[in-house]
N, C-alpha and C positions, 0 to 999 in steps of 0.2 A: 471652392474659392477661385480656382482656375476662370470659369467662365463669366466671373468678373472685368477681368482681363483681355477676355479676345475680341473686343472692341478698338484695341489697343493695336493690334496689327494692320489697322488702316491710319494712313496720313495725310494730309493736307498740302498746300500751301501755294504761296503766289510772290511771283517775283517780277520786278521791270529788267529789264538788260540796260546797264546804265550807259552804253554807247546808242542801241537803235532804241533804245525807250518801247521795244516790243516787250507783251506782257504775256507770264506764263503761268496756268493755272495745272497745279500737277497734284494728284492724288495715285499712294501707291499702295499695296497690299505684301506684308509681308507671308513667307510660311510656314514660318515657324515662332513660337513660343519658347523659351527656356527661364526656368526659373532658380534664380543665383542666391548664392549666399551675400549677407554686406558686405563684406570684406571683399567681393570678384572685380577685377577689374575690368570687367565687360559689364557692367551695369548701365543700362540705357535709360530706364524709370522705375519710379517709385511709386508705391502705393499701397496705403493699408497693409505697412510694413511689409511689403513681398517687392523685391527687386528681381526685374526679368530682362531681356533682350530679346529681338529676333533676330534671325538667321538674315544678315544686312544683301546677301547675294541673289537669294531666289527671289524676286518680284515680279507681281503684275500690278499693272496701275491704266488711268487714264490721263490723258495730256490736251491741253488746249493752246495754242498759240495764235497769240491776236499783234497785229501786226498795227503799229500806229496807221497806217493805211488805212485800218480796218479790214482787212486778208484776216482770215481765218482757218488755221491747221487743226484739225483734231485727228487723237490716233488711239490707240491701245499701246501702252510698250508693256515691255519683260526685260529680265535682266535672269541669266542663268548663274551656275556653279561654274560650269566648264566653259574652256575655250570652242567658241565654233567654227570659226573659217578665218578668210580674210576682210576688212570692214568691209562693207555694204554688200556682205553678198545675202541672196536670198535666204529667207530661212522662214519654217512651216511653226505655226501656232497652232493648237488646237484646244478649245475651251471644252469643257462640261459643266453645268453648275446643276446639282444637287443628280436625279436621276432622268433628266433632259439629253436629250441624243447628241453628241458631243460636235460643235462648231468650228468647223478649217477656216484657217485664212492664211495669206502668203505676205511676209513681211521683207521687212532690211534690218539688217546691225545698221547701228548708228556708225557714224563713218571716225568716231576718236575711240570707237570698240569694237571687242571681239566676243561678247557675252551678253549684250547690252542691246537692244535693238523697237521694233516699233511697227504696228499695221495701221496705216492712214485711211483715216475715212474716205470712201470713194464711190464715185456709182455703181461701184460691181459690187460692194461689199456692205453697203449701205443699209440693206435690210437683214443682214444677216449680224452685222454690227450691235444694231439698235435691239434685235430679239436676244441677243447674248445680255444686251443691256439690261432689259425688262425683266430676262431671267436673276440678273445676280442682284437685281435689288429686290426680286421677292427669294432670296434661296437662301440658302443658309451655308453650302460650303462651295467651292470653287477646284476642279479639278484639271493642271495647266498640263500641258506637255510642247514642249521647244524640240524641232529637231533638223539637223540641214538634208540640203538636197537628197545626198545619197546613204542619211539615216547611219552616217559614221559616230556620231553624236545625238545623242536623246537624251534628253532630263526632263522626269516627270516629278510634278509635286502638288501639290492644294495649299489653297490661301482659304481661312474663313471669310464669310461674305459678312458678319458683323459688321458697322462700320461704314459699310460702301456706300451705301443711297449719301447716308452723313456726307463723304468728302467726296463723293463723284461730285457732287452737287453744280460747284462753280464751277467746273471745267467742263459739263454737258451745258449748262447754263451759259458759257460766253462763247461757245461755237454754236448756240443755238441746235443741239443735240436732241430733238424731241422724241421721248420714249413712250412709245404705247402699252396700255398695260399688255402682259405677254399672255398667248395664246395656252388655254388651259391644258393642260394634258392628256393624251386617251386614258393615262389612269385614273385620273382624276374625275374622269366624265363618266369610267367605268365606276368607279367610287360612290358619285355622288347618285348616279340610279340604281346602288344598292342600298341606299340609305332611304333614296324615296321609298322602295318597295318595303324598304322595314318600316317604315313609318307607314304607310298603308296598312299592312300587315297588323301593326300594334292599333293605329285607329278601328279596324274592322273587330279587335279582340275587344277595345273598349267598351264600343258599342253595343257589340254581344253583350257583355257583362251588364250595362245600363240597362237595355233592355230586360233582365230579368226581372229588374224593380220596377 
């Protein structure tokens, strides 16, 4: 019944800022699951009689801000357990998604946090961005790690990728975020030329066998 549910750790949504009317397209991943009794006062949602929550602190997400101007911010944020520094100082992201070679990038805490922070799209990181992209919308799980400069602090954890293509959606779509499908695997290339050779194999058996009729 659980993997009904882990669809459920991805979210949405869109706001205006009612002073600069700029518009914000934010989708997050939580990662964790827990599943409560009725009676818990930590109940987030319901369904098919099973009330769950997720762990509200560990996040990654995508963010889009569009600027009545028409300026365009896109970024990757997270949000950890622990304290890391002081606002805006650097801090190291590193993705994995499913068993793809794990993707560095250098970010900021947001500047009203100390746990909370963000990697903006840019030309240095731009393609490395977009193949993290490609990879979690064909993957299946997502594995983070947050740590500052001098690795005083590290938190690691995984988000399912259930969900993601669904609410990345708007927020690659209004920074114009274009994702190429991602680049196949050497395992997978290893994979797929052992399946030719069995199927070779098995036609060459067939045909033997025809032939004796």
């Amino acid at each position: 019944m659980a993997g009904e549910h882990f669809n459920q750790v991805w979210r949405s949504s869109k706001s205006v800022d009612e002073f600069t009317h700029d518009t914000r397209y934010i989708a997050n991943g939580w990662s964790e699951i827990h599943y409560l009794l009725p009676d818990s006062d930590r109940i987030e949602y319901t369904s098919n009689q099973m009330s769950y929550a997720v762990n509200p602190l560990r996040q990654i997400g995508t963010r889009c801000d569009v600027s009545v101007e028409g300026d365009l911010k896109f970024m990757l944020t997270f949000q950890i357990d622990q304290h890391l520094k002081a606002p805006e100082d650097v801090v190291y992201l590193k993705l994995r998604v499913d068993q793809h070679a794990p993707l560095a990038f250098s970010g900021r805490l947001f500047v009203n946090s100390d746990n909370a922070g963000y990697v903006a799209l840019s030309k240095q990181n731009a393609a490395q961005m977009r193949q993290f992209i490609a990879q979690a919308k064909a993957g299946y799980e997502m594995s983070v790690r947050v740590h500052n400069q001098y690795k005083s602090v590290i938190e690691d954890y995984s988000v399912l990728l259930r969900g993601f293509t669904k609410h990345t959606a708007d927020s690659l779509r209004a920074c114009a975020v274009f994702i190429s499908p991602a680049n196949i695997s050497l395992y997978d290339k290893q994979r797929l030329n052992e399946i030719d050779r069995k199927i070779e194999t098995l036609k060459a058996e067939k045909n033997a066998i025809l032939n004796k009729y």
